[in-house]
N, C-alpha and C positions, 0 to 999 in steps of 0.2 A: 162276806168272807172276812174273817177276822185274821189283821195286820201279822204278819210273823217275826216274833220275840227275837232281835237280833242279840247275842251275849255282846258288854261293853268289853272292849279289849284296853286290860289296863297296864297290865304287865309289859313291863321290854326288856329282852335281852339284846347285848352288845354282843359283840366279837369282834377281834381281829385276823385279818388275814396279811398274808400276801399279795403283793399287787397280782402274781400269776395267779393265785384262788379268786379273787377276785373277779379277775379276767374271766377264768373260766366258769364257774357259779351265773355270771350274767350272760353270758355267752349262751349256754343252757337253757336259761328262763327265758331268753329275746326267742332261743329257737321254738320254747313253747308258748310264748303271746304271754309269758307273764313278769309281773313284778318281780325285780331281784329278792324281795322281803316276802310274797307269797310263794317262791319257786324255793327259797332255802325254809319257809314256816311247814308247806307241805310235805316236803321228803323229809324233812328234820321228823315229821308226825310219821310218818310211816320207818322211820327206819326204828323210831321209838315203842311205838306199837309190837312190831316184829320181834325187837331185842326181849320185850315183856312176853311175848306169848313162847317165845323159845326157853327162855327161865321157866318158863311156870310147866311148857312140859317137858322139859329139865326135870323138874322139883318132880312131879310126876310120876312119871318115869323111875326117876329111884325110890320110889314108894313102895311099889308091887316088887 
């Protein structure tokens, strides 16, 4: 069975928060077993994904 192509992860993004975002951001990911940097990488993808598909049937939408 041939090895699965992992993509390098090269890019980083910073931010700043609040010590209370903070707080709560980790508090979140402890309660789902994950890293503070994979609990804010995955909702950050989904909340991205969603904003795009709602634009696009936006755009859509006022077509017809």
């Amino acid at each position: 069975m041939p090895a699965l192509k992992r993509k390098l992860k090269e890019d980083l993004i910073n931010l700043r928060t609040t010590p209370e975002q903070k707080t709560l951001i980790q508090q979140a990911a402890e309660l789902l077993g994950m890293s503070t940097a994979a609990f804010i990488l995955e909702n950050s993808l989904k909340a991205a994904r969603r904003e795009i598909s709602r634009t696009e049937e936006f755009k859509l939408a006022r077509r017809d």
